[in-house]
C-alpha positions as CSV (number, residue, x, y, z in Angstrom):
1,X,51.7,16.5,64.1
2,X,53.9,17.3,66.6
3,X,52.4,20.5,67.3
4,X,48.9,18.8,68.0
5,X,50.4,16.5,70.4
6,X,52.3,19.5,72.5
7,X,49.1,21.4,72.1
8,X,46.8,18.5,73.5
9,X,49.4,18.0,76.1
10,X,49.2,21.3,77.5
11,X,45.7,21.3,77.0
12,X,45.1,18.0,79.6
13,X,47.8,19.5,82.2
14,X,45.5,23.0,82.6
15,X,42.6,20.8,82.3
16,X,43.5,18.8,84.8
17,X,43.1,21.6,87.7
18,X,40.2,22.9,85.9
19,X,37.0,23.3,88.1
20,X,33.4,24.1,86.9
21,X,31.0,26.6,88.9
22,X,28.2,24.5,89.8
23,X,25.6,26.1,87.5
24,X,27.3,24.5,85.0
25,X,28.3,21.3,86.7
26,X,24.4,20.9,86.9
27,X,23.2,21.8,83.6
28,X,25.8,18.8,83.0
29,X,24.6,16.5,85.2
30,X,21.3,17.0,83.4
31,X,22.5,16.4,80.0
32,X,24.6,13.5,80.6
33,X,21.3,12.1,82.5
34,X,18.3,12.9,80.1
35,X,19.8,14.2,76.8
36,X,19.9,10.8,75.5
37,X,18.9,11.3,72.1
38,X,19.6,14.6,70.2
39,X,18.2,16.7,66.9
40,X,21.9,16.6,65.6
41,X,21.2,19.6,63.4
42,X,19.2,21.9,65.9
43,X,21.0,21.3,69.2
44,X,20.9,25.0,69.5
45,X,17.0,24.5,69.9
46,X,17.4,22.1,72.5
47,X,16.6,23.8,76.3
48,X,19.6,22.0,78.0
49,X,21.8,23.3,75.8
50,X,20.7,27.1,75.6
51,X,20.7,26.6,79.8
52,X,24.8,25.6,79.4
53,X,24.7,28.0,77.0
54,X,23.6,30.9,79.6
55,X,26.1,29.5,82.9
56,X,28.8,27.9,80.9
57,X,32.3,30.4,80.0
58,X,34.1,29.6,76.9
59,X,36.7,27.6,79.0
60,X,33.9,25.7,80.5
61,X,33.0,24.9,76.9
62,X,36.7,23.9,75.9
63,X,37.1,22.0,79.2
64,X,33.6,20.0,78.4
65,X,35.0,19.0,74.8
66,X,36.6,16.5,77.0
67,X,34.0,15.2,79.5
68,X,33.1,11.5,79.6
69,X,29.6,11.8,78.0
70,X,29.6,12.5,73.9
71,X,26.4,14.5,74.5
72,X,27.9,16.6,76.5
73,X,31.2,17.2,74.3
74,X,29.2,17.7,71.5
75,X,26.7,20.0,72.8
76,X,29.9,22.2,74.1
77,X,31.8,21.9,70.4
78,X,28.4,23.4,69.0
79,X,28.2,26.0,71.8
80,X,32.2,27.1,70.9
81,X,31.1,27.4,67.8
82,X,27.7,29.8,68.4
83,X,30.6,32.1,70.2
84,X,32.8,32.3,67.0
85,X,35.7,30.3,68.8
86,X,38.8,30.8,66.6
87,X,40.7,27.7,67.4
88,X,37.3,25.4,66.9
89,X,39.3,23.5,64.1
90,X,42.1,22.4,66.9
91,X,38.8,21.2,69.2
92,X,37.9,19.4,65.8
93,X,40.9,17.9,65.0
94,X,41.7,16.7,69.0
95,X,38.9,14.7,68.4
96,X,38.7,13.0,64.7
97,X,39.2,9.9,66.4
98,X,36.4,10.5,68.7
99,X,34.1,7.6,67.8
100,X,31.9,7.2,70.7
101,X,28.3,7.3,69.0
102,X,25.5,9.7,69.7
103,X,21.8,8.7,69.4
104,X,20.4,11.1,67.2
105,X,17.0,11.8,65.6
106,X,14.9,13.5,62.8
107,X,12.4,15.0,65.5
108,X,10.0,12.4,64.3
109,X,10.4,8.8,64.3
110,X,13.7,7.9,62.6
111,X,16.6,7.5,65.0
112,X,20.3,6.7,64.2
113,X,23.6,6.3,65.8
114,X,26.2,8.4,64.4
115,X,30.1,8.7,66.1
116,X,30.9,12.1,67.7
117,X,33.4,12.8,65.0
118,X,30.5,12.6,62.2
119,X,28.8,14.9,64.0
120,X,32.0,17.3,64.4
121,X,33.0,17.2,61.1
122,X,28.9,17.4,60.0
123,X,28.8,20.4,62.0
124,X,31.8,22.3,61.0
125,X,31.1,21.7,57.0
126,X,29.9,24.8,54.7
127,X,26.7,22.7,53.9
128,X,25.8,22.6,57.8
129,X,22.9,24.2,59.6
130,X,25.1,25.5,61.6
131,X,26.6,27.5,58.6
132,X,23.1,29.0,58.0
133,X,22.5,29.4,62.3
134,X,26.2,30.6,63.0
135,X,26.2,32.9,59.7
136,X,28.6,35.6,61.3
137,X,31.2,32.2,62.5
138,X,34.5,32.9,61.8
139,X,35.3,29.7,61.4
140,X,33.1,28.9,58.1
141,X,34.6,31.3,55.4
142,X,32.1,32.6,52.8
């Protein structure tokens, strides 16, 4: 425990100076303004996130796991993840009390509202998508 909390310490105090190139501080702002419902399972689909995807550095990514919207942490948790991020089970577990909810859909007409550590957790499981999607992820053994 107190490993996490020296770790998530250091991590605010090089956050804190951290500054995002503008491509990505725009592909942000467009997320945290329109993304307002997501496909919780195929977020990898979703154009606003392949466009952070294509402008956004793995430290962006880690840096965004902290930023004020949920769409936009989650969207950079699933995005640290694509890259095969070896310390996404730290990113997980700095945010299991994460419960800011997420409006989420089935791409049809069924929507729900599931917290962001659902989601996480959902994400990160052997029985995810994401498993099938991310098949050469470090992070899900086989």
């Amino acid at each position: 425990m107190k490993k996490y909390l020296i770790l998530f310490i250091l991590f605010i105090l090089i956050s804190c100076g951290y500054k995002l190139d503008s491509e990505v501080e725009k592909e942000v702002s467009y997320i945290s303004e329109y993304e307002t419902c997501i496909l919780a399972d195929f977020v990898f689909h979703t154009p606003s996130y392949i466009n952070l995807m294509t402008v956004a550095s793995n430290d962006d990514l880690i840096y965004l796991t902290n930023d004020e919207n949920p769409v936009v942490r989650y969207f950079a948790f699933i995005g640290l993840m694509e890259r095969n991020y070896p310390k996404i089970n730290q990113i997980y577990k700095s945010h299991e009390n994460d419960t800011e909810v997420i409006s989420t859909s089935n791409g049809a007409c069924i929507r729900n509202s599931v917290p962001l550590n659902t989601l996480m957790k959902d994400a990160i499981s052997k029985e995810s998508v994401y498993t099938l999607y991310f098949s050469r992820n470090k992070y899900h053994k086989k």
